[in-house]
C-alpha positions as CSV (number, residue, x, y, z in Angstrom):
1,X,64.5,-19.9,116.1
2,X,60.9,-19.7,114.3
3,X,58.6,-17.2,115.8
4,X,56.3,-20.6,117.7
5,X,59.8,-21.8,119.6
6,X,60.3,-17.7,120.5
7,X,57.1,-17.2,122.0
8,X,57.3,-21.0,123.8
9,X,60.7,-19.6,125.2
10,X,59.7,-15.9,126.0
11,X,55.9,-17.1,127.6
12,X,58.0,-20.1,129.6
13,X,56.2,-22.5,128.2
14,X,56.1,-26.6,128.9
15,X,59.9,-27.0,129.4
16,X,59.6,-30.6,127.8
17,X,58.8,-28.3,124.7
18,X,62.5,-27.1,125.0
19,X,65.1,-28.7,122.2
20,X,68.0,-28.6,124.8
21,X,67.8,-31.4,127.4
22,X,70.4,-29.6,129.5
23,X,68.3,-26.6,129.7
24,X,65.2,-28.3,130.1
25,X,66.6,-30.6,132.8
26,X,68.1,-27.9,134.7
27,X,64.6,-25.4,134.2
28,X,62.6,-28.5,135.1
29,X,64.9,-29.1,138.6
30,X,64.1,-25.3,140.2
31,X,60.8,-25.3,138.8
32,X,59.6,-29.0,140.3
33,X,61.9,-30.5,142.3
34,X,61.5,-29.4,146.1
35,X,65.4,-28.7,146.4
36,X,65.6,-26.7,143.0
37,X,62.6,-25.0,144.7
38,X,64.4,-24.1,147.9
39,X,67.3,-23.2,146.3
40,X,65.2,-20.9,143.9
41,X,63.1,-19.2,146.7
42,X,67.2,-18.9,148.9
43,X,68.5,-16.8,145.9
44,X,66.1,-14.7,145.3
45,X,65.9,-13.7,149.6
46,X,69.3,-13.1,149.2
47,X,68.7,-10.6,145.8
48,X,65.8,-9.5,147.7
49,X,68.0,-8.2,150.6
50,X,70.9,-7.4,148.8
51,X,68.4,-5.0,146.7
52,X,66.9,-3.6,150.2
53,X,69.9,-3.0,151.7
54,X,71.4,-1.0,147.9
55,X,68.3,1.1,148.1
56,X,68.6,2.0,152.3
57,X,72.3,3.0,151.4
58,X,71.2,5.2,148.8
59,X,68.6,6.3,150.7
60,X,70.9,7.8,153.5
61,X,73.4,9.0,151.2
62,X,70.6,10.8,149.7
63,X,68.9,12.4,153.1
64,X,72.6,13.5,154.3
65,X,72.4,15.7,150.8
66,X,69.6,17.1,151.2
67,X,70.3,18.0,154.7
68,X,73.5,19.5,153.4
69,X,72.2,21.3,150.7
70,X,69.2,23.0,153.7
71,X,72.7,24.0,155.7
72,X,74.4,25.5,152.8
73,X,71.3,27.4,152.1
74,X,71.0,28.9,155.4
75,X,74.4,29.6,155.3
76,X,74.8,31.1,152.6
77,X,73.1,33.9,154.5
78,X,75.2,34.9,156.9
79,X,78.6,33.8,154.8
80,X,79.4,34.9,151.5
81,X,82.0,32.1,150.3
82,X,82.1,28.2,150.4
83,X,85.4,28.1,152.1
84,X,83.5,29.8,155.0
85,X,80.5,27.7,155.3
86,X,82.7,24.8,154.9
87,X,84.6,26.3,157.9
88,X,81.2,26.4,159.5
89,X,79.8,23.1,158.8
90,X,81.3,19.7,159.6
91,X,81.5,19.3,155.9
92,X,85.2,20.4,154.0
93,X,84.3,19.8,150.8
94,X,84.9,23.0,149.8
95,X,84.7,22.0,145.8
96,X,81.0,20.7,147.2
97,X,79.5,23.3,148.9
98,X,80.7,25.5,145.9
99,X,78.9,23.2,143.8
100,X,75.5,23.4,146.4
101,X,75.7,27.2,146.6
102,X,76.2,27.5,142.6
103,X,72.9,25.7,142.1
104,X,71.1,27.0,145.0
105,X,71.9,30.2,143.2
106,X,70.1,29.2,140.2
107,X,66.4,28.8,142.5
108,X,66.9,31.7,144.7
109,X,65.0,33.0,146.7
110,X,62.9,29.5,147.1
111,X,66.1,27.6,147.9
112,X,63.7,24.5,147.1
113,X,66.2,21.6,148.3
114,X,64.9,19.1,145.7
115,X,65.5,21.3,143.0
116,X,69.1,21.7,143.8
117,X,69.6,18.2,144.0
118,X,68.5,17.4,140.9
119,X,70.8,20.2,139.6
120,X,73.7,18.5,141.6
121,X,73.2,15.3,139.1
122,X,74.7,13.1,142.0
């Protein structure tokens, strides 16, 4: 492709400009045709959403973490090992809390939550 046709392609240029008919055909159809359109504007709700609902789930796995991670700090406290606060909490991830009080270690005495979870790498 000559440097013209890339920019054409790459700035979406007039799609009658475009050497395959196929392509063009098909561009032209979601780009002027009211059902190409429709169909258009349906996918990209459903992206939309599917994207919304990624970044909620990520968000909630991320807030139960933190809250975690406050726990394990307060715990660690009053208990000295992670198979105790593990005991304590709801949580038996014993392997996890480990990993929580190792890097809580690390920014004692601030405990600062979002330092740890950054340390975590989850």
């Amino acid at each position: 492709m000559r440097l013209e046709e890339k920019q054409m392609f790459s700035e979406g240029r007039n799609k009658k400009d475009m050497r395959n008919k196929v392509l063009a055909d098909r561009v032209r159809y979601f780009k002027e045709d009211e059902r190409g359109v429709a169909i258009m504007c349906r996918e990209m709700e459903i992206m939309r959403n599917q994207a919304h609902e990624e970044g909620v789930e990520i968000g909630i796995k991320k807030g139960r973490m933190l809250q975690l991670i406050k726990q394990v700090c307060a715990k660690m406290q009053k208990f000295s090992s992670a198979e105790e606060i593990a005991n304590d909490l709801v949580e038996q991830d014993v392997p996890l809390i480990q990993k929580i009080m190792d890097a809580a270690s690390n920014v004692a005495p601030d405990y600062n939550v979002d330092a740890i979870y950054k340390a975590l790498n989850l």
